[in-house]
N, C-alpha and C positions, 0 to 999 in steps of 0.2 A: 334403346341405344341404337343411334345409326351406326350403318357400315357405310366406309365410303373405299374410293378404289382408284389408284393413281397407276397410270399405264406411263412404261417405259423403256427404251430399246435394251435387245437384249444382249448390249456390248457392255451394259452398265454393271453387270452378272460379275462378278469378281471374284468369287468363289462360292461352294457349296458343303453343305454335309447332309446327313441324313433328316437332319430337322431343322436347318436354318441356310438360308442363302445371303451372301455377303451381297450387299448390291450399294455404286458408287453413289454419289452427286450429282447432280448436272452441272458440266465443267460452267457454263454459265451462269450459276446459281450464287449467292453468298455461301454456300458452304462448300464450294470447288473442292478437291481435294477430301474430302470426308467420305465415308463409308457408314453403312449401316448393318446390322444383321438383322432377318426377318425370319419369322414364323416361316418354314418349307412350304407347308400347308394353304399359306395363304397369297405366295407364290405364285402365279398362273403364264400358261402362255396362251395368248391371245390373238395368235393369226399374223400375218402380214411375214409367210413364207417362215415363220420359226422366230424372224425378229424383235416382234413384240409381243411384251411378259406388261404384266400389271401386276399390284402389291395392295392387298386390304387390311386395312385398320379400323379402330372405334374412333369418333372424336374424344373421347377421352386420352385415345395413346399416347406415348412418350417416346421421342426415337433416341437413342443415343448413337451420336455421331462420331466416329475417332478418326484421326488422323494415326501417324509413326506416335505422335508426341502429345496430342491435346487431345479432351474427348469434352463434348457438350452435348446438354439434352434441350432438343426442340418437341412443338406439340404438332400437330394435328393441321394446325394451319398455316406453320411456317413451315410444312413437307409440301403445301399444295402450294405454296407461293415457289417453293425453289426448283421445283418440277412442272411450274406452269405452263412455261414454252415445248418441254416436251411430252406432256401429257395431252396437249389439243394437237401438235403434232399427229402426234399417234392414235388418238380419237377421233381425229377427219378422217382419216385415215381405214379405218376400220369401219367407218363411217359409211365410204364407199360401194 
């Protein structure tokens, strides 16, 4: 089972508990407006003065997205297509 790993600013942070950090959308993505909850564990911050965190999944995962009002489940590689732009963002980046 691969692990993969999508880097992203850490304005996106929305809230935390002890074992799960609430992290948004990318406002530019098809899921704008949606949130997700993650694993804390799998979590990280990544450099770039505190601002960029990355997030690890299996390709098997399932995210469930909610809004106030509607919730849907995406996979694996519709998290990598709606965080594209700022995932390479942040990976030239760190890159440097």
């Amino acid at each position: 089972m691969a692990w993969n790993k999508i880097y992203f600013n850490a304005q996106n942070i929305e809230g935390e508990t002890a074992k799960a950090v609430l992290i948004k959308m990318p406002k530019k993505s098809s899921f704008a407006n949606y949130s997700f909850w993650h694993p804390a564990k799998l979590v990280r911050e990544e450099g770039g003065k505190g601002y960029h965190c990355s997030f690890s999944f299996t390709d098997d995962w399932e995210f469930t997205l909610k809004t106030k009002t509607t919730s849907q489940t995406i996979n694996a590689d519709q998290m990598f297509k709606a965080f594209e732009v700022v995932n390479e963002q942040v990976s030239s980046y760190n890159g440097k």
